[in-house]
ZADO-1210 file (C-alpha; in nm, 4 decimals, padded with zeros to 6 digits):
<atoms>
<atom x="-00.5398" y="06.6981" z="17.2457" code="UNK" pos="1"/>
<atom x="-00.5305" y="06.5723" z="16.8980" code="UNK" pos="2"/>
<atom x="-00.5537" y="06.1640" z="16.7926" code="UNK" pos="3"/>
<atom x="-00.2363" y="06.1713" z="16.6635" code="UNK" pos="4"/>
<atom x="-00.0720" y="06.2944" z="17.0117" code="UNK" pos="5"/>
<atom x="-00.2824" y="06.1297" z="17.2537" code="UNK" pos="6"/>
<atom x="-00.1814" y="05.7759" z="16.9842" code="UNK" pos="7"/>
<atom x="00.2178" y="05.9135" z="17.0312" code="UNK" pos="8"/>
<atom x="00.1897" y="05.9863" z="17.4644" code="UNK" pos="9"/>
<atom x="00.0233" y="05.6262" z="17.4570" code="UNK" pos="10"/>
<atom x="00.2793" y="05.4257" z="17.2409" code="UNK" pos="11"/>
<atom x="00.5542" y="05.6442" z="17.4425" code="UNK" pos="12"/>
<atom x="00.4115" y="05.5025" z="17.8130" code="UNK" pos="13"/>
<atom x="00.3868" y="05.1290" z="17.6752" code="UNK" pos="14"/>
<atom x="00.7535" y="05.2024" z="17.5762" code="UNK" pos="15"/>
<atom x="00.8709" y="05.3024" z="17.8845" code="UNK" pos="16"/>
<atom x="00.6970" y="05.0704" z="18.0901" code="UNK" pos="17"/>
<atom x="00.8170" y="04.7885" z="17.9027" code="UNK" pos="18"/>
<atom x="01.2034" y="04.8551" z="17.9202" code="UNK" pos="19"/>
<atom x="01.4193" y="04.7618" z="18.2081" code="UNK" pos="20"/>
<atom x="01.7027" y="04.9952" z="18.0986" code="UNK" pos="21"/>
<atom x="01.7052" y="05.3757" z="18.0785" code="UNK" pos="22"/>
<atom x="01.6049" y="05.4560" z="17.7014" code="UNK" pos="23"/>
<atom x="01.8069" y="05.7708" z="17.5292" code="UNK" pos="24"/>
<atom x="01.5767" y="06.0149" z="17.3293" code="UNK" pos="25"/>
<atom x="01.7608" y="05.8721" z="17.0301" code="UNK" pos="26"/>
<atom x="01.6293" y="05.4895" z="17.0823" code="UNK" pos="27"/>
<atom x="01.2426" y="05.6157" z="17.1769" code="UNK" pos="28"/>
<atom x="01.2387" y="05.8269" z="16.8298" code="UNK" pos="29"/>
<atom x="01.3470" y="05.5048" z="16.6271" code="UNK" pos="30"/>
<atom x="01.0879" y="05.3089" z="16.8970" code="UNK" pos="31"/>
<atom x="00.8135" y="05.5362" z="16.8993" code="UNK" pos="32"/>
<atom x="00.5727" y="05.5632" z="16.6483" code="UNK" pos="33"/>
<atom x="00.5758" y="05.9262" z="16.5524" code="UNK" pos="34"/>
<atom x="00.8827" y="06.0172" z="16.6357" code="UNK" pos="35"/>
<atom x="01.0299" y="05.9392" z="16.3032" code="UNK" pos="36"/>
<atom x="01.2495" y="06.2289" z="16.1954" code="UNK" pos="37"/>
<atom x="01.5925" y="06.2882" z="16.0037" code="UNK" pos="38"/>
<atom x="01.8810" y="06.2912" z="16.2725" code="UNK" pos="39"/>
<atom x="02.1080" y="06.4429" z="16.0158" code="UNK" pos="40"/>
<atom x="01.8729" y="06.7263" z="15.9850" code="UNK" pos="41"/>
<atom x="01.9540" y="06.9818" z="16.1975" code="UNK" pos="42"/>
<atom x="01.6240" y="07.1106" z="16.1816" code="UNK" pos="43"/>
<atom x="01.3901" y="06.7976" z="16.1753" code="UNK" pos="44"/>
<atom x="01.6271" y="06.6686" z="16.4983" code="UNK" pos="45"/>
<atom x="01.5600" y="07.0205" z="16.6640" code="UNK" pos="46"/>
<atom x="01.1333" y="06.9640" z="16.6210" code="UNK" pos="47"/>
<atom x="01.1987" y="06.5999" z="16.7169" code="UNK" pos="48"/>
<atom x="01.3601" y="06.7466" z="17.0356" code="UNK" pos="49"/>
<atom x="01.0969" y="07.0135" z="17.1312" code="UNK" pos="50"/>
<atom x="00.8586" y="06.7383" z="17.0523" code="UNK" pos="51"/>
<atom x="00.9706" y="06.4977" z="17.2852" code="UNK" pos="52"/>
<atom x="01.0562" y="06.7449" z="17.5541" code="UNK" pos="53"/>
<atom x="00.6477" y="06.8703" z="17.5142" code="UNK" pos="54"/>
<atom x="00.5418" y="06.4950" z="17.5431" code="UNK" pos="55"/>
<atom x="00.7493" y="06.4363" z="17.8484" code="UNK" pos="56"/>
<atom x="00.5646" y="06.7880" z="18.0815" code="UNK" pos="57"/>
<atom x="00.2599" y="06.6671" z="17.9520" code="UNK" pos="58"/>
<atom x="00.3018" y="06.2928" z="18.0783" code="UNK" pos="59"/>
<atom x="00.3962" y="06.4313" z="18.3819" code="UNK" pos="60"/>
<atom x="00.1264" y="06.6746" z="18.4210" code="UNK" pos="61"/>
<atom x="-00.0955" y="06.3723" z="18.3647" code="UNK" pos="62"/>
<atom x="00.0788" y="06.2044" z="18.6283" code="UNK" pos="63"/>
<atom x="00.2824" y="05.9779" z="18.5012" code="UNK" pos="64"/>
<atom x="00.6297" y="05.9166" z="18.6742" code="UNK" pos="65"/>
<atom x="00.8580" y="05.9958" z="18.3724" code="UNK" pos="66"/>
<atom x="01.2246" y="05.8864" z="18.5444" code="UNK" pos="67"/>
<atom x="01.5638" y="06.0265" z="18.3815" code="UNK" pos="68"/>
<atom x="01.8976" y="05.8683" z="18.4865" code="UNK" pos="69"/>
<atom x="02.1557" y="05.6339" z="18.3406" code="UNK" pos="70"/>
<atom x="02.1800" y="05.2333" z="18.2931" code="UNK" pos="71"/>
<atom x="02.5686" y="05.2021" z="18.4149" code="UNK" pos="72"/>
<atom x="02.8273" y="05.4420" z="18.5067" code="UNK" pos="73"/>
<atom x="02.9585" y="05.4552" z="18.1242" code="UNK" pos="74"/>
<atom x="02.6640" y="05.6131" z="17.9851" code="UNK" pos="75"/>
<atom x="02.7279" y="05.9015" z="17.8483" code="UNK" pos="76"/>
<atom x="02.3890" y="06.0362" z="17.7081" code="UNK" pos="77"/>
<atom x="02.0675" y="06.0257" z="18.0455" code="UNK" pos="78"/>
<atom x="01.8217" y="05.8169" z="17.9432" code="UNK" pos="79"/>
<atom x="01.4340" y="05.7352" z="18.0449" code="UNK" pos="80"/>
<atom x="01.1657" y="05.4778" z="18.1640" code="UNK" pos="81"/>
<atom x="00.8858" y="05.4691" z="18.3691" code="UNK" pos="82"/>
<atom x="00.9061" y="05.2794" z="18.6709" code="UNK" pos="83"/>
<atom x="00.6341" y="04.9902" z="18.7168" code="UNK" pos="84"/>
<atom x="00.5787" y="04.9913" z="19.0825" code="UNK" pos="85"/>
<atom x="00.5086" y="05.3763" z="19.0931" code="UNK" pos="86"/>
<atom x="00.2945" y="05.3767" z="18.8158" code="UNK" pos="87"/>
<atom x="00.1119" y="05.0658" z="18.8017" code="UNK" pos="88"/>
<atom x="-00.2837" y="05.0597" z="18.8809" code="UNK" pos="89"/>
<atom x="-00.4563" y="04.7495" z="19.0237" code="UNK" pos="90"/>
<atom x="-00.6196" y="04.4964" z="18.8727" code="UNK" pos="91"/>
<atom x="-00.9312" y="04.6469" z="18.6650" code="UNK" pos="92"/>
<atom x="-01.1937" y="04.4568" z="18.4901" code="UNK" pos="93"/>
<atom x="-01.4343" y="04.6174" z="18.3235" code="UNK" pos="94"/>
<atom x="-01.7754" y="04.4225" z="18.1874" code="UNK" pos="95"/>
<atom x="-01.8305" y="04.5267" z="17.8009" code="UNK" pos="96"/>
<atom x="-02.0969" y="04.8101" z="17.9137" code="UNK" pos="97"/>
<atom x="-01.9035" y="04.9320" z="18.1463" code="UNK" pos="98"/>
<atom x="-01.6018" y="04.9790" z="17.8952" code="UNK" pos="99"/>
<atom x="-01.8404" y="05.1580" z="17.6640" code="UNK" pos="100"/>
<atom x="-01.9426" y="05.3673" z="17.9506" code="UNK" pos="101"/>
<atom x="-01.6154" y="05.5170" z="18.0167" code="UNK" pos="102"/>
<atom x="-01.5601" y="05.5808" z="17.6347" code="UNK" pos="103"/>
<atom x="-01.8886" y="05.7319" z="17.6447" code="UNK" pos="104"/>
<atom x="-01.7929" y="05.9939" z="17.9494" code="UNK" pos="105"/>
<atom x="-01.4920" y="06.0873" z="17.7443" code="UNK" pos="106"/>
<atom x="-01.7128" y="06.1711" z="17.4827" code="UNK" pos="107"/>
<atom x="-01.9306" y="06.3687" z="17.6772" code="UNK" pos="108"/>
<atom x="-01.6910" y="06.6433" z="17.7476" code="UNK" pos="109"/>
<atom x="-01.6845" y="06.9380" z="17.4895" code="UNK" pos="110"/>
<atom x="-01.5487" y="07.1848" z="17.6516" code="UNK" pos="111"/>
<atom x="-01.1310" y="07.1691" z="17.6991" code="UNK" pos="112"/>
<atom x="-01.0657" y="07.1739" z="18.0502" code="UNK" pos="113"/>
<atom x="-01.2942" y="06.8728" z="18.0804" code="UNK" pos="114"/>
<atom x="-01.1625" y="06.7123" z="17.7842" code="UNK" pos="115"/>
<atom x="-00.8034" y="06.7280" z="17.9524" code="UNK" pos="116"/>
<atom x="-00.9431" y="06.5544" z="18.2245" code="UNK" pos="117"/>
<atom x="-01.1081" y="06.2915" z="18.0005" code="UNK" pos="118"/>
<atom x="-00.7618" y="06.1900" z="17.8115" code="UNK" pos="119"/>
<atom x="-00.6148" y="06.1835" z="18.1030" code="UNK" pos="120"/>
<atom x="-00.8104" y="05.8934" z="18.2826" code="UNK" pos="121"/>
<atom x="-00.7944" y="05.7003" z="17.9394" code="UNK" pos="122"/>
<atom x="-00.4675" y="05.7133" z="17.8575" code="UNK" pos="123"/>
<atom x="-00.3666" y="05.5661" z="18.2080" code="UNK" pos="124"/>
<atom x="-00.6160" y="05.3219" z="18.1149" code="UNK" pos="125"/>
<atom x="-00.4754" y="05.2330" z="17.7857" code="UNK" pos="126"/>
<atom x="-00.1444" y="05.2159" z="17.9375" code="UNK" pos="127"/>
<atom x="-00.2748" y="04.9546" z="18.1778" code="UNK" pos="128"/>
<atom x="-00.3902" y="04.7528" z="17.8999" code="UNK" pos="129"/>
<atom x="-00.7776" y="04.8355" z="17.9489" code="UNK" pos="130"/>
<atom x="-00.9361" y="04.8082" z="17.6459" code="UNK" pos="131"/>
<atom x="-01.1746" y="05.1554" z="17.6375" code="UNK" pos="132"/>
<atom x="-01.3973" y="05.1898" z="17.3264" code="UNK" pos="133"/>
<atom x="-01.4548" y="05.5518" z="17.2343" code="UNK" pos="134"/>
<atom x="-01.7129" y="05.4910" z="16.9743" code="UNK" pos="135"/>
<atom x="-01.8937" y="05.1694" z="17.1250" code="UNK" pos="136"/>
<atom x="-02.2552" y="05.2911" z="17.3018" code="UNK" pos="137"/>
<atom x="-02.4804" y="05.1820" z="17.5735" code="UNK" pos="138"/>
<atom x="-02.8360" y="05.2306" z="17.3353" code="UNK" pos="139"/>
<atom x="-02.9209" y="05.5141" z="17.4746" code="UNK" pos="140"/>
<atom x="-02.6346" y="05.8369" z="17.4728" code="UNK" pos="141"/>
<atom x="-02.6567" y="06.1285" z="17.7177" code="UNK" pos="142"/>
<atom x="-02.6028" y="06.5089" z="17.4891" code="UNK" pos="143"/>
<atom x="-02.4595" y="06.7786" z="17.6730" code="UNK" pos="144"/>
<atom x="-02.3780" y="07.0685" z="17.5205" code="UNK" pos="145"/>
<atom x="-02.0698" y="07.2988" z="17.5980" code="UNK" pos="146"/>
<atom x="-02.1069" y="07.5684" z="17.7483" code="UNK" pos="147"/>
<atom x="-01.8181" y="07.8786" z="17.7582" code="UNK" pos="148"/>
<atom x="-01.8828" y="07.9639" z="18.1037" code="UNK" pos="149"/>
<atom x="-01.8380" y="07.6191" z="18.2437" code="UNK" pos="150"/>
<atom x="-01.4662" y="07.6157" z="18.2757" code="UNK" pos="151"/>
<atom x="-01.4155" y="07.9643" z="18.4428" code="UNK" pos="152"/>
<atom x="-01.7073" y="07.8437" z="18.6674" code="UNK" pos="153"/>
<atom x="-01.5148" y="07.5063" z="18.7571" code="UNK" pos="154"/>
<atom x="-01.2124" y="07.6878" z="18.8070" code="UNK" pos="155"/>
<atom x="-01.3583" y="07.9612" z="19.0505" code="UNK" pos="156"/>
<atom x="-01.5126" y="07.7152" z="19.2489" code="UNK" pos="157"/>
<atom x="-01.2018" y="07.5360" z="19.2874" code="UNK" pos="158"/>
<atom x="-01.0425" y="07.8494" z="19.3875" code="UNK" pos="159"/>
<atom x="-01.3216" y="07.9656" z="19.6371" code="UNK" pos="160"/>
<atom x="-01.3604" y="08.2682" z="19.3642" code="UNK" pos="161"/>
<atom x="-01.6849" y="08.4513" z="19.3618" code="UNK" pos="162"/>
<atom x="-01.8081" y="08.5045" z="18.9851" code="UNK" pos="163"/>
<atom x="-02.0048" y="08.7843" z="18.8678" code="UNK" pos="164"/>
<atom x="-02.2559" y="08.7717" z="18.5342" code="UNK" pos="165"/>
<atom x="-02.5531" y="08.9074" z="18.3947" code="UNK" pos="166"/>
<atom x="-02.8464" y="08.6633" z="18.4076" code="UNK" pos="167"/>
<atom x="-03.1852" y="08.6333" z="18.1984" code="UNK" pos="168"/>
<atom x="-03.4254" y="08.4644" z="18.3964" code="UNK" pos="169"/>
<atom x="-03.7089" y="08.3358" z="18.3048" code="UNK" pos="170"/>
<atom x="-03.9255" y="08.6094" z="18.3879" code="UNK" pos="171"/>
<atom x="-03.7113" y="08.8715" z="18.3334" code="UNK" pos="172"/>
<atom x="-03.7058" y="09.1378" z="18.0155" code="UNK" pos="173"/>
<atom x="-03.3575" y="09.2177" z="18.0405" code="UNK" pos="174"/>
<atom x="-03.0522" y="09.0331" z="18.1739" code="UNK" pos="175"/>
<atom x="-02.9924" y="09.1104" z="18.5503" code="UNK" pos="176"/>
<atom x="-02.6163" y="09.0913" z="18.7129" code="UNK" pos="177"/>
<atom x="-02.5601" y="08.8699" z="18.9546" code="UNK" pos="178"/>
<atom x="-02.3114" y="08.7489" z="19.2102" code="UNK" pos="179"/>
<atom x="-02.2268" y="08.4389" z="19.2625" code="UNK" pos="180"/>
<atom x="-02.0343" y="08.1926" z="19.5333" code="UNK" pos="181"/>
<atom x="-01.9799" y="07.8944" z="19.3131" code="UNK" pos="182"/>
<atom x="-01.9975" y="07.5419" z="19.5004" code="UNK" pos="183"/>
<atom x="-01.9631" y="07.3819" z="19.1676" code="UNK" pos="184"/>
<atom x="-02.0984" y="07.2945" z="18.8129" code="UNK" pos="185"/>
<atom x="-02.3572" y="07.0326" z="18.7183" code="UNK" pos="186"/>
<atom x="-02.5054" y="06.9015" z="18.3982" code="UNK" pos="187"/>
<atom x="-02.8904" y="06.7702" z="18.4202" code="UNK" pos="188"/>
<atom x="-03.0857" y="06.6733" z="18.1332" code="UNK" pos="189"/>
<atom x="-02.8374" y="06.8161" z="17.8728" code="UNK" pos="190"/>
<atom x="-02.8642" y="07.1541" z="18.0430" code="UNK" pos="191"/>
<atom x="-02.5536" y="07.2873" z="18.2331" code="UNK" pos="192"/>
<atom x="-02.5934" y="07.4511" z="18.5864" code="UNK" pos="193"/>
<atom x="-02.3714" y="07.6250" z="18.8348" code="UNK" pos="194"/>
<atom x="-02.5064" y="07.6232" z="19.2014" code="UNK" pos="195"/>
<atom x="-02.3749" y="07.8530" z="19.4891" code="UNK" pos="196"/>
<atom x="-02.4467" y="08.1058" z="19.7140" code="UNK" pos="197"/>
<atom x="-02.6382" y="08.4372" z="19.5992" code="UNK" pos="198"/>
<atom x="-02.4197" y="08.7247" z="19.7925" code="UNK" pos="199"/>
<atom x="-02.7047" y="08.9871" z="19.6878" code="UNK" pos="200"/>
<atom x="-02.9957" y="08.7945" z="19.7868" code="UNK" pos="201"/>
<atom x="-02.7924" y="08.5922" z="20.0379" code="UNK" pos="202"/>
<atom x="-02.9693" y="08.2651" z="19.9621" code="UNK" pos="203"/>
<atom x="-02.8960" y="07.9777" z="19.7989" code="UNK" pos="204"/>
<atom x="-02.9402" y="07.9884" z="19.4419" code="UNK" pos="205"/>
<atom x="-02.9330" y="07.7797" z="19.0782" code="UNK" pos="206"/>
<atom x="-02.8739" y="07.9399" z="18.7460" code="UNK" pos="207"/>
<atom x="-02.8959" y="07.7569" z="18.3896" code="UNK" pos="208"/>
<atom x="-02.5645" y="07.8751" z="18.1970" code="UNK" pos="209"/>
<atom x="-02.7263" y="07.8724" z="17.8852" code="UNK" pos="210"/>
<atom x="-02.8911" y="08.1892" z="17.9999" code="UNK" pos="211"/>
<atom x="-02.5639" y="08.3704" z="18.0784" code="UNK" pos="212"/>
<atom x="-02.5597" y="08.7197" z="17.9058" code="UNK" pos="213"/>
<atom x="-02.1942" y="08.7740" z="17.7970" code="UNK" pos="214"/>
<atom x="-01.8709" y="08.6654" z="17.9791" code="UNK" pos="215"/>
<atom x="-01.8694" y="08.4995" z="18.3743" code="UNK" pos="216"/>
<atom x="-01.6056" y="08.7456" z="18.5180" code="UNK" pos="217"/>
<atom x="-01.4551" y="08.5823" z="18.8433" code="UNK" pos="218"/>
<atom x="-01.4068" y="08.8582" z="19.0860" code="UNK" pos="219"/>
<atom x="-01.2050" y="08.9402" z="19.4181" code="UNK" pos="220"/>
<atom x="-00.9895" y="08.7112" z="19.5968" code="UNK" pos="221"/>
<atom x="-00.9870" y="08.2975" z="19.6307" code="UNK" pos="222"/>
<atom x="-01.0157" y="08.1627" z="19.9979" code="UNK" pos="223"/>
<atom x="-01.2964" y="08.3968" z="20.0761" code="UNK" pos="224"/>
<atom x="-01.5590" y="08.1572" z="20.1599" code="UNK" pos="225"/>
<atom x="-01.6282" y="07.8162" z="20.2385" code="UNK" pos="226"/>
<atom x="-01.9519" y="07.6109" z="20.0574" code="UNK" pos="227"/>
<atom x="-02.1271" y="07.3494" z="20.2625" code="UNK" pos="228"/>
<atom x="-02.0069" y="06.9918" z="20.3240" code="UNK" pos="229"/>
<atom x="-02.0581" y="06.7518" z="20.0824" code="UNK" pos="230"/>
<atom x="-02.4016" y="06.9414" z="19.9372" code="UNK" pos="231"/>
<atom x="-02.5860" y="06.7914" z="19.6680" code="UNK" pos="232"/>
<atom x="-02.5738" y="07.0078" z="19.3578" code="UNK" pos="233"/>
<atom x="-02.8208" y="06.7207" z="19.1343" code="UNK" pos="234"/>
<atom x="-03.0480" y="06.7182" z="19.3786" code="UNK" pos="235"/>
<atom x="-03.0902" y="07.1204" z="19.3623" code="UNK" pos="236"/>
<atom x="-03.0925" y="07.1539" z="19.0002" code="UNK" pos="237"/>
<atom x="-03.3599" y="06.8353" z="18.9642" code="UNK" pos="238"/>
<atom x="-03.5916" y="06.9748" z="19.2167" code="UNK" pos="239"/>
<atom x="-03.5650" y="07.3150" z="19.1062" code="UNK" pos="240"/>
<atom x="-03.6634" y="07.2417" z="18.7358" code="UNK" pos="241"/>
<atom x="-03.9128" y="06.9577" z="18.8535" code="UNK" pos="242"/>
<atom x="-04.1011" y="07.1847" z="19.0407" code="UNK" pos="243"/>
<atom x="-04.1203" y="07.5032" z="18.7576" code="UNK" pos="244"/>
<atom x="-04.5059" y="07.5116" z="18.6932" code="UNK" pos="245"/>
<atom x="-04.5775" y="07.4434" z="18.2905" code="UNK" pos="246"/>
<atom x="-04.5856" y="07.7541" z="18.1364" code="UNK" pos="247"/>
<atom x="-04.7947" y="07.7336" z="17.8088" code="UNK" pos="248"/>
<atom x="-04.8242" y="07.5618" z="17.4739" code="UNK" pos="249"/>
<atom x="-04.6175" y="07.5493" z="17.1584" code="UNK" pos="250"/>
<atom x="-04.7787" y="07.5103" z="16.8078" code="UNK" pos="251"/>
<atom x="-04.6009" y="07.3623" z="16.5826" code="UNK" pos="252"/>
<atom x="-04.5992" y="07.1878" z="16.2181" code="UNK" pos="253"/>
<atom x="-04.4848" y="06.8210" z="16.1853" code="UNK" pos="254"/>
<atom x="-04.4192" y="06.6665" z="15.8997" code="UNK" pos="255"/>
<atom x="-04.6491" y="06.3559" z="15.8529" code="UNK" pos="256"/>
<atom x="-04.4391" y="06.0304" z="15.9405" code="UNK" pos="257"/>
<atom x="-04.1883" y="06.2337" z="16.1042" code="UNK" pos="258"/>
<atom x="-04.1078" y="06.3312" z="16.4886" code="UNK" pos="259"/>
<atom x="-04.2515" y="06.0529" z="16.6436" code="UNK" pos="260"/>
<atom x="-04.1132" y="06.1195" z="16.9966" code="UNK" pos="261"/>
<atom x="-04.2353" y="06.4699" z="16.9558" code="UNK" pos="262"/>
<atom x="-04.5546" y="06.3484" z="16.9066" code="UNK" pos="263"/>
<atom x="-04.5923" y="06.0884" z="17.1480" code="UNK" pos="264"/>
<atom x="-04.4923" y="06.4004" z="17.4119" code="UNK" pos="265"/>
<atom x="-04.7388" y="06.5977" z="17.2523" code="UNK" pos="266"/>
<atom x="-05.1210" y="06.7013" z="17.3889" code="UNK" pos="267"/>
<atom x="-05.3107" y="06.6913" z="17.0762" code="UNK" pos="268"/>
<atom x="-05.2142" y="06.6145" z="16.7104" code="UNK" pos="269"/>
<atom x="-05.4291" y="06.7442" z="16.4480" code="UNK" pos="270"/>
<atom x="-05.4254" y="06.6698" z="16.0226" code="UNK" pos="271"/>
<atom x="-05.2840" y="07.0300" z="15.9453" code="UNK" pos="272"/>
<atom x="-05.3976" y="06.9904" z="15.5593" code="UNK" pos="273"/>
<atom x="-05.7234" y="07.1537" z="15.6296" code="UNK" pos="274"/>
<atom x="-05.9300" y="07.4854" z="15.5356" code="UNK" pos="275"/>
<atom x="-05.5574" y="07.6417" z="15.6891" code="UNK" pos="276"/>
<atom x="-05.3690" y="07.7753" z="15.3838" code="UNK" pos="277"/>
<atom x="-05.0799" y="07.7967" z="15.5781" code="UNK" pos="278"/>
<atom x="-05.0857" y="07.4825" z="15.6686" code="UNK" pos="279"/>
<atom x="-04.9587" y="07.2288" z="15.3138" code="UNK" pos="280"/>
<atom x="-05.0474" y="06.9069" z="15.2565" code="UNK" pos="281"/>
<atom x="-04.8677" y="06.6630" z="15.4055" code="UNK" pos="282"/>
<atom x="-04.8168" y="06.8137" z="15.7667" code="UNK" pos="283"/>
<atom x="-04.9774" y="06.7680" z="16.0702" code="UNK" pos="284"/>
<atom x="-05.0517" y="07.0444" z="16.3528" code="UNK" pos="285"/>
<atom x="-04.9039" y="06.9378" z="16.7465" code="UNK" pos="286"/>
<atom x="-04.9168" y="07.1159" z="17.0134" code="UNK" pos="287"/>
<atom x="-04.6595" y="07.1215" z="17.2975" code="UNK" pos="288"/>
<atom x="-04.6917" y="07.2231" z="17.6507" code="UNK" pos="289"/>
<atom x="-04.3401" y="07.3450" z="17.8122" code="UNK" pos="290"/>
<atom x="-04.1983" y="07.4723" z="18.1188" code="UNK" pos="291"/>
<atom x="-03.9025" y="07.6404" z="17.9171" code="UNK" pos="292"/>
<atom x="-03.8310" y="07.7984" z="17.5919" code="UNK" pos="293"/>
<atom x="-03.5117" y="07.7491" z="17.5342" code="UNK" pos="294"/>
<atom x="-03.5268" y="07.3757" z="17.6943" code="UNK" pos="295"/>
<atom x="-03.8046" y="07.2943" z="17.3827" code="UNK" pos="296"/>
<atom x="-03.6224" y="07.4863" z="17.1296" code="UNK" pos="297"/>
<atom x="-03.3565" y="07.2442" z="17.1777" code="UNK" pos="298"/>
<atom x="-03.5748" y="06.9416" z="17.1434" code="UNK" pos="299"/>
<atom x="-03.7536" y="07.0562" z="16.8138" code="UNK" pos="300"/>
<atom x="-03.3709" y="07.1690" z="16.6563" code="UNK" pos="301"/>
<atom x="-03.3090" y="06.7948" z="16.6838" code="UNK" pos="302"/>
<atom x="-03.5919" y="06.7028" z="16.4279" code="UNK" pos="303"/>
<atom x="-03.4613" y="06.9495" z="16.1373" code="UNK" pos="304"/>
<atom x="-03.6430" y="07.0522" z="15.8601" code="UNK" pos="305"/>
<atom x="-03.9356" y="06.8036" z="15.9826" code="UNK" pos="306"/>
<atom x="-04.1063" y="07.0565" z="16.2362" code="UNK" pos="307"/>
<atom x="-04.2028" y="07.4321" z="16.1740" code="UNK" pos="308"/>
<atom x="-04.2495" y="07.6280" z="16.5108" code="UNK" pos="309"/>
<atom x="-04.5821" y="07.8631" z="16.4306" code="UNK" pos="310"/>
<atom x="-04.5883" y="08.0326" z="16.8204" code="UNK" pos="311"/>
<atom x="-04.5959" y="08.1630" z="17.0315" code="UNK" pos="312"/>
<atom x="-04.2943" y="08.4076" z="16.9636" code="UNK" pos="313"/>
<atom x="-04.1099" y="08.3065" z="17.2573" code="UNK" pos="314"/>
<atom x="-04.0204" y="07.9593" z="17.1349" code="UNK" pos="315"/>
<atom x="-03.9381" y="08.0953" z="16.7492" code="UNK" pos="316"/>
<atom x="-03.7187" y="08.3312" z="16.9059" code="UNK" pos="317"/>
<atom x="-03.5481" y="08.0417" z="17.0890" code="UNK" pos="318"/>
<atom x="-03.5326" y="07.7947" z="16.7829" code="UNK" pos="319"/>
<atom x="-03.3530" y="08.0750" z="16.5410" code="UNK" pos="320"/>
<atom x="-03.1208" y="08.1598" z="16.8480" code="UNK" pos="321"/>
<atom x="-03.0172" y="07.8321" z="16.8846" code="UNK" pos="322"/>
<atom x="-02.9539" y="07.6946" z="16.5091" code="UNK" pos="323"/>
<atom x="-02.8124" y="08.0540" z="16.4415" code="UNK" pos="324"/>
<atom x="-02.5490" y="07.9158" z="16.7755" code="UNK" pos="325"/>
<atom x="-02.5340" y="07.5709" z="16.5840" code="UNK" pos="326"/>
<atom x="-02.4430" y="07.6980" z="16.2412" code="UNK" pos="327"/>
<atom x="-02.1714" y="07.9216" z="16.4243" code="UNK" pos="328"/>
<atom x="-02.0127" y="07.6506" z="16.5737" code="UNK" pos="329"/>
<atom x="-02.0024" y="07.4492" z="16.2264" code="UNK" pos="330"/>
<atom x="-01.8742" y="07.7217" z="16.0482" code="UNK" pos="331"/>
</atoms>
């Protein structure tokens, strides 16, 4: 949803919740910011009404109790409002971090269906005069990215769906397919994971989206199986990737004065401006351990121009993949 809407469905709420009467479609668009149109136009009154009729489905697909009737017999044009008692929340009070922290989750979100779900909660906020700061910050900010997959995978799980996709584990040389009862979706230090039951294998199992070959395909019908009560997804993820042994060292180039978490994290840092003629003034030599590629690629595509991977392959490979993924999303 864009500013400019999610600014119009706002004003249009604190309208109707602040009128007693019924208001005609005429009196909102001369109340309502945005509204503004040409009522002699036939054309500008015709967007104005498609407009308005849009805005009204999606306030009530957000839940909010959009009433239509008439002030007094003699009205010859329905009206609207929303009723106080059937929309109003209770008291909230939220401490300055904890405003920040719900303008911060609605940030998080990237992908849509989650971003619905985000202007949803703070719009009814708004309207219940809760002041939410989208661009305040608690120090330190959680980064997620989106992932394509996540959606389908919310919606199957929802639905009971089994998904099927091909999967490139970590030890694997090719993608394998897989099939999947999804008990839902999780995010875990700015990875996303979807956690369910493995039909093939029947075992539990935990796969990291960002290693999803192609398109998650949700197959058969929904209903057709039920996950365990209550089970804690976080918990899987965090001790699965916790317990993944460290599987070797990165070498890479750091520009002197630069990176300084990377090299706090790091196992040895070396002056790189030796007898190495590869190695130019001005740069020092790190080395890395990881568990992942892909989970250090993203680290060292945060710091830019100021680190050079030199190997192993693995982790080159997974830095190019991911700017190449960056620079198609900015494009």
């Amino acid at each position: 949803m864009s500013r400019r809407r999610t600014e119009r469905l706002v004003n249009l709420v604190i309208c109707l919740l602040s009128t007693r009467r019924f208001l005609t479609a005429a009196q909102i668009a001369r109340t309502v910011p945005g509204y503004e149109h040409d009522e002699s136009d036939p054309k500008s009154h015709e967007a104005f009404q498609r407009m308005f009729e849009r805005d009204k489905a999606e306030l009530r697909e957000l839940g909010v109790p959009v009433e239509t009737g008439t002030t007094s017999v003699f009205d010859t044009e329905p009206g609207y409002r929303i009723a106080e008692r059937d929309y109003a929340l209770p008291d909230i009070h939220l401490a300055p971090d904890e405003a920040a922290a719900v303008g911060l989750a609605a940030r998080l979100w990237q992908s849509a269906g989650l971003a619905s779900a985000a202007s949803s909660a703070l719009l009814k906020l708004r309207a219940a005069g809760i002041d939410v700061d989208p661009h305040a910050t608690l120090g330190v900010e959680p980064v997620v990215a989106g992932e394509p997959a996540v959606d389908v995978l919310l919606a199957a799980a929802r639905a009971r769906r089994a998904v099927r996709f091909d999967y490139r584990g970590s030890h694997d040389d090719r993608p394998v397919t897989r099939n999947l009862q999804p008990w839902g979706v999780v995010s875990w230090h700015g990875r996303w994971y979807v956690v369910g039951h493995d039909t093939d294998r029947n075992a539990q199992r935990c796969f990291r989206l960002s290693r999803v070959a192609g398109t998650v395909k949700a197959v058969g019908r929904e209903d057709v199986y039920s996950p365990p009560e209550n089970p804690d997804l976080l918990a899987t993820v965090a001790a699965l990737e916790s317990g993944r042994p460290e599987r070797g060292e990165a070498t890479v180039r750091v520009r002197r004065g630069a990176a300084a978490g990377l090299r706090r994290g790091a196992t040895s840092v070396v002056d790189g401006s030796g007898d190495d003629p590869d190695s130019p003034a001005g740069w020092d030599v790190a080395t890395v351990r990881y568990r992942d590629p892909d989970s250090l690629a993203r680290r060292l595509a945060g710091y830019g121009s100021d680190v050079v991977v030199t190997g192993p392959p693995e982790v080159r490979d997974a830095v190019i993949h991911h700017l190449r993924a960056v620079a198609e999303v900015a494009r």
